[in-house]
C-alpha positions as CSV (number, residue, x, y, z in Angstrom):
1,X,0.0,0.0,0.0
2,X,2.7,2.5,0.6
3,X,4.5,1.6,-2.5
4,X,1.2,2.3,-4.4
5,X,0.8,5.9,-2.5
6,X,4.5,6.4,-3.0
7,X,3.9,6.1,-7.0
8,X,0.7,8.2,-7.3
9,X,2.5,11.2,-5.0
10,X,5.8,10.9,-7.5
11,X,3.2,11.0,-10.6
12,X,0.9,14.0,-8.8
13,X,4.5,15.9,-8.8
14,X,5.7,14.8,-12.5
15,X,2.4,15.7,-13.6
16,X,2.1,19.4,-12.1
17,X,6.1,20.0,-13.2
18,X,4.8,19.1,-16.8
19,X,1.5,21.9,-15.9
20,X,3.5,23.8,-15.1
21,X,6.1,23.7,-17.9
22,X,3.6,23.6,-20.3
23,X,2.0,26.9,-18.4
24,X,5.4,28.7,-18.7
25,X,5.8,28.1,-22.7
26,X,2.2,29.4,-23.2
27,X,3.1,32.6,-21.3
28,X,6.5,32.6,-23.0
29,X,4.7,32.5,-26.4
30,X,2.0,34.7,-25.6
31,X,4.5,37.5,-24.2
32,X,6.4,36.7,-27.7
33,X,3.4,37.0,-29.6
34,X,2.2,40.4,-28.3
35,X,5.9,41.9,-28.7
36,X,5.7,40.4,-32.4
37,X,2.1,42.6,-32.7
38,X,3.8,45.3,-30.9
39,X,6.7,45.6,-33.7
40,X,4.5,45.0,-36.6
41,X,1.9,47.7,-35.2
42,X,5.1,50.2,-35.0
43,X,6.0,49.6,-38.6
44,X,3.1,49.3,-40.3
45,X,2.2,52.7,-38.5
46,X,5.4,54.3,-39.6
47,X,5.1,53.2,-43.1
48,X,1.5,55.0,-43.1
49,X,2.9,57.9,-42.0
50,X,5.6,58.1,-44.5
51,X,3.1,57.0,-47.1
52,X,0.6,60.4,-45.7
53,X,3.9,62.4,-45.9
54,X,4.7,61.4,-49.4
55,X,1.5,61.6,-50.7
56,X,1.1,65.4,-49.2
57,X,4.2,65.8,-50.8
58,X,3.6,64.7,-53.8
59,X,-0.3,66.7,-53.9
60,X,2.2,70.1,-53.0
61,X,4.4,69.7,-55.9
62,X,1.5,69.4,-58.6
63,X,-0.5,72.4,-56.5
64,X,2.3,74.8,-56.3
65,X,2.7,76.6,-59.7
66,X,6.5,78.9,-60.4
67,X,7.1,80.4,-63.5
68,X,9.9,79.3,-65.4
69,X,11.2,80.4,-68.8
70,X,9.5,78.7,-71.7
71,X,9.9,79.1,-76.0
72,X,7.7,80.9,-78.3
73,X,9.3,80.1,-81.4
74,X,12.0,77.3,-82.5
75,X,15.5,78.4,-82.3
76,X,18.6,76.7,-83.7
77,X,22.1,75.9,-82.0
78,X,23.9,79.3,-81.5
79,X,21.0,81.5,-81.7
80,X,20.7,84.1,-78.9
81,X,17.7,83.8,-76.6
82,X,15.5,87.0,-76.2
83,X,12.5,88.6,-74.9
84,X,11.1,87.9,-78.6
85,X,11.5,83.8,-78.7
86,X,11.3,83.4,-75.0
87,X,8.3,84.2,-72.2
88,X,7.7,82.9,-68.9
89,X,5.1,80.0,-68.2
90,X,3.6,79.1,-64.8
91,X,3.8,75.4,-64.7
92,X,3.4,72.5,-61.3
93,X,6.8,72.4,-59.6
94,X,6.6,68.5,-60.4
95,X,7.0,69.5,-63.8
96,X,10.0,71.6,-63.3
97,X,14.0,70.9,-64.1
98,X,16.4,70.7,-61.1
99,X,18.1,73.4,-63.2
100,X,15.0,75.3,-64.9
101,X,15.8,79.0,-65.7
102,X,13.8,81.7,-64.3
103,X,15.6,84.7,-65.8
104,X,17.5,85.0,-68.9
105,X,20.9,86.6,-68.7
106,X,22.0,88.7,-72.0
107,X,23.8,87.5,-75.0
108,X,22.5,83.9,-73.0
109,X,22.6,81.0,-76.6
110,X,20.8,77.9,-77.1
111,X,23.0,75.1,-76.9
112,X,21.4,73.0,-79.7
113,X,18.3,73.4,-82.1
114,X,15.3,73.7,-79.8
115,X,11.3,73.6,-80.6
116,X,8.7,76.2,-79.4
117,X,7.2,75.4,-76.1
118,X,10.5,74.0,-74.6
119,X,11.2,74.8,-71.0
120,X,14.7,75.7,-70.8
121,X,17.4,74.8,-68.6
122,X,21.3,75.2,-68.4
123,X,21.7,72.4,-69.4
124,X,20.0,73.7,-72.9
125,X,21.7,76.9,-72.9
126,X,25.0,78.4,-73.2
127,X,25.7,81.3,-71.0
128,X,27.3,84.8,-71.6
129,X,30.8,85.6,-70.3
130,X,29.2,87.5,-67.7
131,X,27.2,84.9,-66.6
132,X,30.0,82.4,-66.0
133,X,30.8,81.5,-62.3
134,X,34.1,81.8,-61.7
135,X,35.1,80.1,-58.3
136,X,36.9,81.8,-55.3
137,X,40.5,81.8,-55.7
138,X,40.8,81.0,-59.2
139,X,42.7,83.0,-62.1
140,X,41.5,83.9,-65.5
141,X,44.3,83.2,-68.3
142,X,43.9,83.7,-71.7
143,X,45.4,80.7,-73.8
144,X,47.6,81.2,-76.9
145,X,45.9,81.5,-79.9
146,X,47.2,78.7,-82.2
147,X,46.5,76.2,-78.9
148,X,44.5,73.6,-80.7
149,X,41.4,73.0,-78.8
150,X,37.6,71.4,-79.2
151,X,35.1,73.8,-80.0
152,X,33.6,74.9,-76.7
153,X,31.3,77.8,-75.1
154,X,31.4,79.9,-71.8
155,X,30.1,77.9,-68.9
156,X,31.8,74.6,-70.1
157,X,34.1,72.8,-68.2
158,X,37.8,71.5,-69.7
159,X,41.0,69.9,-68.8
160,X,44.1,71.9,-69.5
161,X,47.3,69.3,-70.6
162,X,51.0,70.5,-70.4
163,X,52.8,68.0,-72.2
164,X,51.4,64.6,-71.3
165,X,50.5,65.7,-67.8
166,X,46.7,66.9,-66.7
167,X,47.4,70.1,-64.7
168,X,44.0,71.4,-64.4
169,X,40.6,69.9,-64.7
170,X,36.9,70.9,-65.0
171,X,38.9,74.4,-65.8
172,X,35.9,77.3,-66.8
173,X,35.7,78.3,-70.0
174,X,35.7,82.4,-69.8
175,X,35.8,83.1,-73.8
176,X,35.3,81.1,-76.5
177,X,36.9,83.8,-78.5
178,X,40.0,84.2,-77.8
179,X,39.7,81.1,-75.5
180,X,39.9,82.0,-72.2
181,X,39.8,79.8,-69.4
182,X,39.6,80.2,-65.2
183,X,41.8,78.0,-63.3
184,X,43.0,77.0,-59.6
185,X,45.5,80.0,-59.1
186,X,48.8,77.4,-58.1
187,X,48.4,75.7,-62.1
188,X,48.5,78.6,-63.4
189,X,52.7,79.0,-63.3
190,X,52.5,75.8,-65.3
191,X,50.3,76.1,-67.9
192,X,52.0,79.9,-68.6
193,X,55.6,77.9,-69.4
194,X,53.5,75.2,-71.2
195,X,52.1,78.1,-73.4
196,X,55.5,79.6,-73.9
197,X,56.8,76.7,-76.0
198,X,53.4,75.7,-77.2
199,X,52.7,72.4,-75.4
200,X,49.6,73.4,-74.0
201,X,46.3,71.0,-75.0
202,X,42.5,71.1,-74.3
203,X,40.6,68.4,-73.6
204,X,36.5,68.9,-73.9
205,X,33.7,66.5,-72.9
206,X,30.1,66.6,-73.2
């Protein structure tokens, strides 16, 4: 008889550990489960916001109107751009060029053949002399005349070469005609001696 109440009392105990086990991995999933809700309820929240903030973006760009600089009349490559060919447009700022023109300097080109109603950018243009940024620091040099060089217009960007050596890049073009070009002030000792004995070179992209 006490071998039969010693059995039950050692399965009563096996059998509330296991309870209790099994109690302790319910609570463990359950506390897992709400932090997994928690998470997802944070993200999907955030990515409704951003959605709301994208969307209100989006609805600003289309409402709010600038005027930018627009074509009444085709022009070819070279021509000058004027109060006659050009006029100013209103149009949704999602509509509008990173580098859209707003104002029209003088003696401002077209840099290729362009068709009426084209909005214009810098890209599309070639700028005056005066317009041309020339950065702090740097010297303007006029090159030699017989250096042989790509054609190119104010606003453009070349490399200088003395010799075989590259001693100035993304260099401003000034002046078509005669080329002149703004460079770092501490290149311009070597592209002077380069020009001396004509081994100066221009290199042009596009």
């Amino acid at each position: 008889m006490s071998r039969a109440k010693q059995f039950f009392a050692t399965a009563g105990q096996q059998f509330s550990t296991l309870v209790h086990r099994v109690i302790s991995l319910l609570e463990r999933e359950r506390r897992a489960q709400v932090a997994t809700i928690a998470v997802l309820s944070v993200l999907t929240a955030g990515f409704v916001a951003e959605s709301v903030v994208a969307t209100r973006r989006e609805r600003n760009s289309w409402s709010r109107l600038a005027a930018v600089l627009v074509l009444t009349a085709p022009v070819r490559a070279g021509d000058e751009l004027t109060a006659q060919n050009t006029t100013t447009v209103e149009l949704p700022h999602a509509l509008i060029a990173v580098d859209a023109l707003y104002t029209i300097a003088p003696n401002t080109r077209s840099r290729i053949a362009l068709a009426a109603n084209t909005p214009l950018t810098r890209s599309l243009t070639i700028p005056s002399s005066d317009a041309v940024v020339i950065p702090e620091g740097w010297r303007v040099i006029a090159l030699p005349s017989d250096v042989v060089a790509p054609v190119v217009q104010p606003g453009d960007a070349i490399d200088l070469i003395v010799g075989s050596t590259v001693v100035a890049t993304n260099s401003v073009v000034v002046s078509a005609s005669p080329l002149t070009v703004a460079v770092p002030a501490d290149v311009v000792p070597a592209i002077t001696r380069g020009a001396r004995v004509g081994d100066v070179s221009v290199a042009a992209g596009r």
